[in-house]
N, CA, C and O atoms as CSV, one atom per row, in Angstrom:
chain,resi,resn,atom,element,x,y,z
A,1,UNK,N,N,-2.769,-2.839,11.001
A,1,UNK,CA,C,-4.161,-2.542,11.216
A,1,UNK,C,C,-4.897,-3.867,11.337
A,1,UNK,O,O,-4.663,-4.778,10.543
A,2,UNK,N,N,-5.763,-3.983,12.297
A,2,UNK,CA,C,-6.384,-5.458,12.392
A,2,UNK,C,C,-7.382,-5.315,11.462
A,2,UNK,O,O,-7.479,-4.327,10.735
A,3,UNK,N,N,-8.186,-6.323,11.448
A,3,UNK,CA,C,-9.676,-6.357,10.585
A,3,UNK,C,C,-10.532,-5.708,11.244
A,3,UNK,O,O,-11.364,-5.207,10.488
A,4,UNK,N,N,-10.811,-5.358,12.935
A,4,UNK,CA,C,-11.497,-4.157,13.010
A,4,UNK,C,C,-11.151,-3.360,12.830
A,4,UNK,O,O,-11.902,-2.480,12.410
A,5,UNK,N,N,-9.814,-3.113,13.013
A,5,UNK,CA,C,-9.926,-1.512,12.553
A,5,UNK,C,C,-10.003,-1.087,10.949
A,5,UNK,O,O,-10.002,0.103,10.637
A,6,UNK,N,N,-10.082,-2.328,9.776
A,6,UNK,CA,C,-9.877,-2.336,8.850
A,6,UNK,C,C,-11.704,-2.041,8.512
A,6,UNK,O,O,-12.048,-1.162,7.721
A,7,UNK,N,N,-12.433,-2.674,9.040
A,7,UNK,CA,C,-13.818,-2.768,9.299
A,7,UNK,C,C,-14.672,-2.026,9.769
A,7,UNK,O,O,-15.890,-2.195,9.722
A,8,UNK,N,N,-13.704,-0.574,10.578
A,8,UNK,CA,C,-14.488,0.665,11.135
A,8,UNK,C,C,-13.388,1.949,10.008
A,8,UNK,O,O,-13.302,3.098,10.441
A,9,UNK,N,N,-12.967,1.747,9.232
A,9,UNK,CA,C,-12.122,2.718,8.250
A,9,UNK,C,C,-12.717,2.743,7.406
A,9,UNK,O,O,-12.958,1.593,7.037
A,10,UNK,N,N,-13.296,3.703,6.608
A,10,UNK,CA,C,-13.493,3.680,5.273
A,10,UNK,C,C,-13.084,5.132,4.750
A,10,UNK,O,O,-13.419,6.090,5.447
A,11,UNK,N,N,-12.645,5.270,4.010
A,11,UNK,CA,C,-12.044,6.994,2.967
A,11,UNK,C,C,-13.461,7.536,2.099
A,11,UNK,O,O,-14.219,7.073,1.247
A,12,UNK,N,N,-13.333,8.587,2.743
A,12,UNK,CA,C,-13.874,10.085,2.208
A,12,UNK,C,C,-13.801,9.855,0.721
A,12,UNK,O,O,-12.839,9.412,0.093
A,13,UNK,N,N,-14.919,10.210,0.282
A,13,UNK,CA,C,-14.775,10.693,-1.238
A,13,UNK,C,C,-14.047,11.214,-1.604
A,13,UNK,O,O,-13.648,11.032,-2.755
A,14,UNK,N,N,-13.382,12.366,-0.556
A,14,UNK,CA,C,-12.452,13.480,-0.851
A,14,UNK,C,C,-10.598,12.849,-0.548
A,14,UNK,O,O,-9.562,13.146,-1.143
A,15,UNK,N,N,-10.786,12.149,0.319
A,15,UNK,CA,C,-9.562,11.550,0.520
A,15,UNK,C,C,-9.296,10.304,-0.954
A,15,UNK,O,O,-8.205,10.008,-1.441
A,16,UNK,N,N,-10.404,9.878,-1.297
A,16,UNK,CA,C,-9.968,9.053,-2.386
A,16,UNK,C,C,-9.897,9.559,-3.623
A,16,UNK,O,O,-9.473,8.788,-4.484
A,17,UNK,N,N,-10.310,11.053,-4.070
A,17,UNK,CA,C,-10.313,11.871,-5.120
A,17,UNK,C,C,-8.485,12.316,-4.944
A,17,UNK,O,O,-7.522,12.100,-5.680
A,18,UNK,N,N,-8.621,13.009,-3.624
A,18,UNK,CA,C,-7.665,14.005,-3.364
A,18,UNK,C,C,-6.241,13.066,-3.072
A,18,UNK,O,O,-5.309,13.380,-3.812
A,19,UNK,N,N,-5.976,12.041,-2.165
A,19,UNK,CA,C,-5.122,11.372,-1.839
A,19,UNK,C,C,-4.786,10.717,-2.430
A,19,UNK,O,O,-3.863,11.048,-3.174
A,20,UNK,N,N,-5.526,8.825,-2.507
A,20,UNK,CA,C,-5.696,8.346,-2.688
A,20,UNK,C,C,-5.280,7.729,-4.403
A,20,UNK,O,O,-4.329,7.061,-4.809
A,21,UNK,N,N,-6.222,8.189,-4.948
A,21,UNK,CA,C,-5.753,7.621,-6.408
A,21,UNK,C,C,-4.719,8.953,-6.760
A,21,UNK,O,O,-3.837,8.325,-7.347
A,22,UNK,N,N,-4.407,9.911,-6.776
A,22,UNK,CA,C,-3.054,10.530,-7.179
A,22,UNK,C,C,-1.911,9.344,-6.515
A,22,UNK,O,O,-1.037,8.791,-7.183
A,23,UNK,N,N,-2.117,9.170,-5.347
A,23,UNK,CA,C,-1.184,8.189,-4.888
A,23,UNK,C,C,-0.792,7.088,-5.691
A,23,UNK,O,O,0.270,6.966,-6.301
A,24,UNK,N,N,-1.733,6.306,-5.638
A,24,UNK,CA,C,-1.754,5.506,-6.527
A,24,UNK,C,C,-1.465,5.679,-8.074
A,24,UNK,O,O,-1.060,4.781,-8.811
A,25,UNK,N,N,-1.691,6.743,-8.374
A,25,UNK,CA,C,-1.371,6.881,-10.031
A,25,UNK,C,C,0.377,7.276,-10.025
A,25,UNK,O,O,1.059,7.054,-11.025
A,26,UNK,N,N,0.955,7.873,-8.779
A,26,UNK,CA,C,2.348,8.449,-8.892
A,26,UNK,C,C,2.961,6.907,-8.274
A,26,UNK,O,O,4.105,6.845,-8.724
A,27,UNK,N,N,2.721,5.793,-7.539
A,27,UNK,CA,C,2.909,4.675,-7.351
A,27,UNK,C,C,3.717,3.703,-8.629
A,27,UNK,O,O,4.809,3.160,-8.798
A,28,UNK,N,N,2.043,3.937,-9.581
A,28,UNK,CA,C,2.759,3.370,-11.106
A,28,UNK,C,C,3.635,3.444,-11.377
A,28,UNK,O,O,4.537,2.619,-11.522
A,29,UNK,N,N,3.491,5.492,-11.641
A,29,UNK,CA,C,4.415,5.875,-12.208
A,29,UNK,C,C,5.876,5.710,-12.345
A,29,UNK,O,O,6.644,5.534,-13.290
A,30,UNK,N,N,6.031,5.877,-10.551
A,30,UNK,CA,C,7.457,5.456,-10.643
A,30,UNK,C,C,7.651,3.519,-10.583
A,30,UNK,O,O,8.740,3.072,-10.945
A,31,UNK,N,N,6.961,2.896,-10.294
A,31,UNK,CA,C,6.729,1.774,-10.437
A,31,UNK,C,C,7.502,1.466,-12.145
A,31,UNK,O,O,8.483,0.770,-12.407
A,32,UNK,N,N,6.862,2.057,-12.826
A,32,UNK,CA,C,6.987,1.666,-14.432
A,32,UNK,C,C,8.352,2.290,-14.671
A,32,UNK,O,O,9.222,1.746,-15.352
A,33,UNK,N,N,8.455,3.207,-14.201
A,33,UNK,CA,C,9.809,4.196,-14.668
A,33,UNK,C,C,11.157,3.073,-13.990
A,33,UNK,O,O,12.124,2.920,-14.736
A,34,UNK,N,N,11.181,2.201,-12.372
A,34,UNK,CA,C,11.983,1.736,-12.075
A,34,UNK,C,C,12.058,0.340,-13.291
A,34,UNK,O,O,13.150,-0.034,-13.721
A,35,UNK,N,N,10.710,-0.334,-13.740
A,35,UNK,CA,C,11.270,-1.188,-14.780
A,35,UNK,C,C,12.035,-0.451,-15.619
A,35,UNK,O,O,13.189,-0.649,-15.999
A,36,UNK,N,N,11.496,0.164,-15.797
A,36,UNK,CA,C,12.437,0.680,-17.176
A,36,UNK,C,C,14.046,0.797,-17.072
A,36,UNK,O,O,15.001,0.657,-17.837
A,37,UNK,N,N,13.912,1.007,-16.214
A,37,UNK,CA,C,15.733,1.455,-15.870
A,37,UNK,C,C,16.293,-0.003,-15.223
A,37,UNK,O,O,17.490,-0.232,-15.047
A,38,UNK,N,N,15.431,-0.749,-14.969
A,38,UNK,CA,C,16.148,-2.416,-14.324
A,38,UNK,C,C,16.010,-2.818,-15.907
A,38,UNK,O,O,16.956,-3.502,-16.298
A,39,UNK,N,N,14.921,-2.498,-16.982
A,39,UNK,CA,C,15.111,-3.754,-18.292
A,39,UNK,C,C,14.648,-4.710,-17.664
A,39,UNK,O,O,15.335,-5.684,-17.971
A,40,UNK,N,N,13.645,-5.085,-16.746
A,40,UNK,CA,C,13.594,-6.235,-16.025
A,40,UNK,C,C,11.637,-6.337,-16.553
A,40,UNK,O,O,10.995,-5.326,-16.835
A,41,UNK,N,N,11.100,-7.623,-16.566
A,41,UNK,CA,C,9.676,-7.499,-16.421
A,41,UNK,C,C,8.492,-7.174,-15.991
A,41,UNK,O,O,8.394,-7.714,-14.890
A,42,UNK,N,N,7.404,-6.526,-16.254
A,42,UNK,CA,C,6.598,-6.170,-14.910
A,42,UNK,C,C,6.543,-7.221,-14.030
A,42,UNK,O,O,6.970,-6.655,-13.024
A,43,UNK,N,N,6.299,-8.453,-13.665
A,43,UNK,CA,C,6.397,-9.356,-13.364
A,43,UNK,C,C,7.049,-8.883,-11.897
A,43,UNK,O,O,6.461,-8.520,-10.878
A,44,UNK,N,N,8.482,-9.020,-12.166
A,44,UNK,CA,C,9.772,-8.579,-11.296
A,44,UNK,C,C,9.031,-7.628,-10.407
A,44,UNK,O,O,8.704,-8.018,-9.286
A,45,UNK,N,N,8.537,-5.600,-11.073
A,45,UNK,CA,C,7.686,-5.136,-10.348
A,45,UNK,C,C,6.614,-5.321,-9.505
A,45,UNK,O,O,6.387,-4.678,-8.480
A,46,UNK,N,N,5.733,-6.535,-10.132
A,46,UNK,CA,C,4.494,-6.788,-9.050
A,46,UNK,C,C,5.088,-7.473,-8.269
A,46,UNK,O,O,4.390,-7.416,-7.256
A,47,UNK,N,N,6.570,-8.569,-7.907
A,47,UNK,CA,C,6.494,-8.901,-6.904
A,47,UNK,C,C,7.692,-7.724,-5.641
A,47,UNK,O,O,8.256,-8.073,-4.605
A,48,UNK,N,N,7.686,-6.945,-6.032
A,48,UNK,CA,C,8.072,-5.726,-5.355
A,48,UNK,C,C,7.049,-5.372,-4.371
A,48,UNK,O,O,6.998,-5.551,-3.154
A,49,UNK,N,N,5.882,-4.577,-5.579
A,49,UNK,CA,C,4.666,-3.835,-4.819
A,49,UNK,C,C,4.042,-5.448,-3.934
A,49,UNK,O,O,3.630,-5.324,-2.780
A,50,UNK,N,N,4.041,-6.775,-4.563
A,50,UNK,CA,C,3.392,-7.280,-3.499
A,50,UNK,C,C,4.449,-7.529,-2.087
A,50,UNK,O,O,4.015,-8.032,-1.050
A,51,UNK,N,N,5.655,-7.156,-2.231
A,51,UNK,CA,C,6.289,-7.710,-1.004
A,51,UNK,C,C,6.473,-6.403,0.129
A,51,UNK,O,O,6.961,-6.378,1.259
A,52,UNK,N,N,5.817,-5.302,-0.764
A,52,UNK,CA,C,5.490,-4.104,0.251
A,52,UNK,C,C,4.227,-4.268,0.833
A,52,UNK,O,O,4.086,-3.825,1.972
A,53,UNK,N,N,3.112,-4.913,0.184
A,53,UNK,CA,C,2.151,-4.696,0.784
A,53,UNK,C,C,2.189,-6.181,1.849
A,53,UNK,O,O,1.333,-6.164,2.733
A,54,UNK,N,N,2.738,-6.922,1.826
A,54,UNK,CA,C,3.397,-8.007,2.808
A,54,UNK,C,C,3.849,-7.456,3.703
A,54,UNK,O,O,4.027,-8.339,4.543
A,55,UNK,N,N,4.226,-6.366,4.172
A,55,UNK,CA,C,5.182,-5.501,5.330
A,55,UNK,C,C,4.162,-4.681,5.671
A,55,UNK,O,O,4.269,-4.331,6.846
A,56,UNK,N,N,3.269,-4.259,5.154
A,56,UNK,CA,C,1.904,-3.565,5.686
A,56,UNK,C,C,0.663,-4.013,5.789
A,56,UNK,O,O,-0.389,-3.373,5.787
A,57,UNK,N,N,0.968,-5.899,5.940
A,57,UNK,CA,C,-0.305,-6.660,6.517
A,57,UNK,C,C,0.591,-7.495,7.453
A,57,UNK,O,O,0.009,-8.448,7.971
A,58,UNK,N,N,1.572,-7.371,7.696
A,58,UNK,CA,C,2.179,-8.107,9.023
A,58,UNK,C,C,1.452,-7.665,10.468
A,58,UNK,O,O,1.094,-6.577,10.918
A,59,UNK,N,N,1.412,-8.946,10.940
A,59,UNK,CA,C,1.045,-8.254,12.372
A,59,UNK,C,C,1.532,-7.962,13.340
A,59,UNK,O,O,2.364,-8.814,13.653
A,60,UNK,N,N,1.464,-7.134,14.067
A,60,UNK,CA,C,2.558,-6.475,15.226
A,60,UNK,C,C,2.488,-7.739,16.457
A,60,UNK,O,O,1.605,-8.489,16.872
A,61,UNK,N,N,4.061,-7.486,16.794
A,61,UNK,CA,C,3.936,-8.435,17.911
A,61,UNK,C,C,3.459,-7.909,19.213
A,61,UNK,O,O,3.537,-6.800,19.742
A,62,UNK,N,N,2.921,-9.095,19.584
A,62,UNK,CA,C,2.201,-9.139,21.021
A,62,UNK,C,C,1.938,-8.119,21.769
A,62,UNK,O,O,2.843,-8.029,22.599
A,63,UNK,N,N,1.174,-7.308,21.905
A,63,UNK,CA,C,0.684,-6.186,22.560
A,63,UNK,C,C,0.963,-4.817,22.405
A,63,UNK,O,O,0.837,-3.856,23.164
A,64,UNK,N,N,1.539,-4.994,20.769
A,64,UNK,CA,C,1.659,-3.442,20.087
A,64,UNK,C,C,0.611,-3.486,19.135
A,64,UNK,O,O,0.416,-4.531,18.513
A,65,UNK,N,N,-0.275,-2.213,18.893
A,65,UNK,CA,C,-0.975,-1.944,18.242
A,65,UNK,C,C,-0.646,-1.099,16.980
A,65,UNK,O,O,-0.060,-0.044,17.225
A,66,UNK,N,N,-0.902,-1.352,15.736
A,66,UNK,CA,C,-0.262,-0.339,14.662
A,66,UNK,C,C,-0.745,0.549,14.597
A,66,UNK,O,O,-0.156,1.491,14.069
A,67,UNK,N,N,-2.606,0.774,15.306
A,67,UNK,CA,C,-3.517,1.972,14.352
A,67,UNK,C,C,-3.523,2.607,16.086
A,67,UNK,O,O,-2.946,2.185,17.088
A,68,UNK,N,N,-4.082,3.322,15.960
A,68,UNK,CA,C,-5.087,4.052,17.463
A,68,UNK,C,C,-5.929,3.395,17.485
A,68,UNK,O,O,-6.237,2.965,18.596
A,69,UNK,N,N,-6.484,3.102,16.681
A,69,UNK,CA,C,-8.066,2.802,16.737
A,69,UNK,C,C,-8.464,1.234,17.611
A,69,UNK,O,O,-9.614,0.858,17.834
A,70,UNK,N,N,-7.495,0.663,17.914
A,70,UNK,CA,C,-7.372,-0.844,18.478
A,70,UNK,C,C,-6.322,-1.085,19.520
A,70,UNK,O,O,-6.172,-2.211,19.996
């Protein structure tokens, strides 16, 4: 998603009630549950979730677009 299209997006009250933070709360969840079973630090976990969200701010090469919207 570029910065316009990041810049013309914004979520519904209802998408961030309804989607959104359940998402995020079942994210943790299993987030915390995989430390547990590695014995490993959160630490270890955040650089997981950050190396996912590294793969979903990459930018597409040259004349592919990720969203519709651009």
């Amino acid at each position: 998603m570029t910065e316009e299209c990041q810049a013309r997006w914004e979520a519904t009250e209802e998408q961030i009630e309804t989607i959104i933070i359940p998402a995020m709360k079942n994210i943790a969840q299993q987030c915390a549950g995989y430390g547990e079973k590695l014995q490993c630090p959160p630490a270890f976990i955040a650089v997981m979730l950050r190396d996912i969200a590294d793969a979903f701010d990459e930018k597409p090469a040259e004349g592919e677009s990720s969203c519709g919207c651009c």
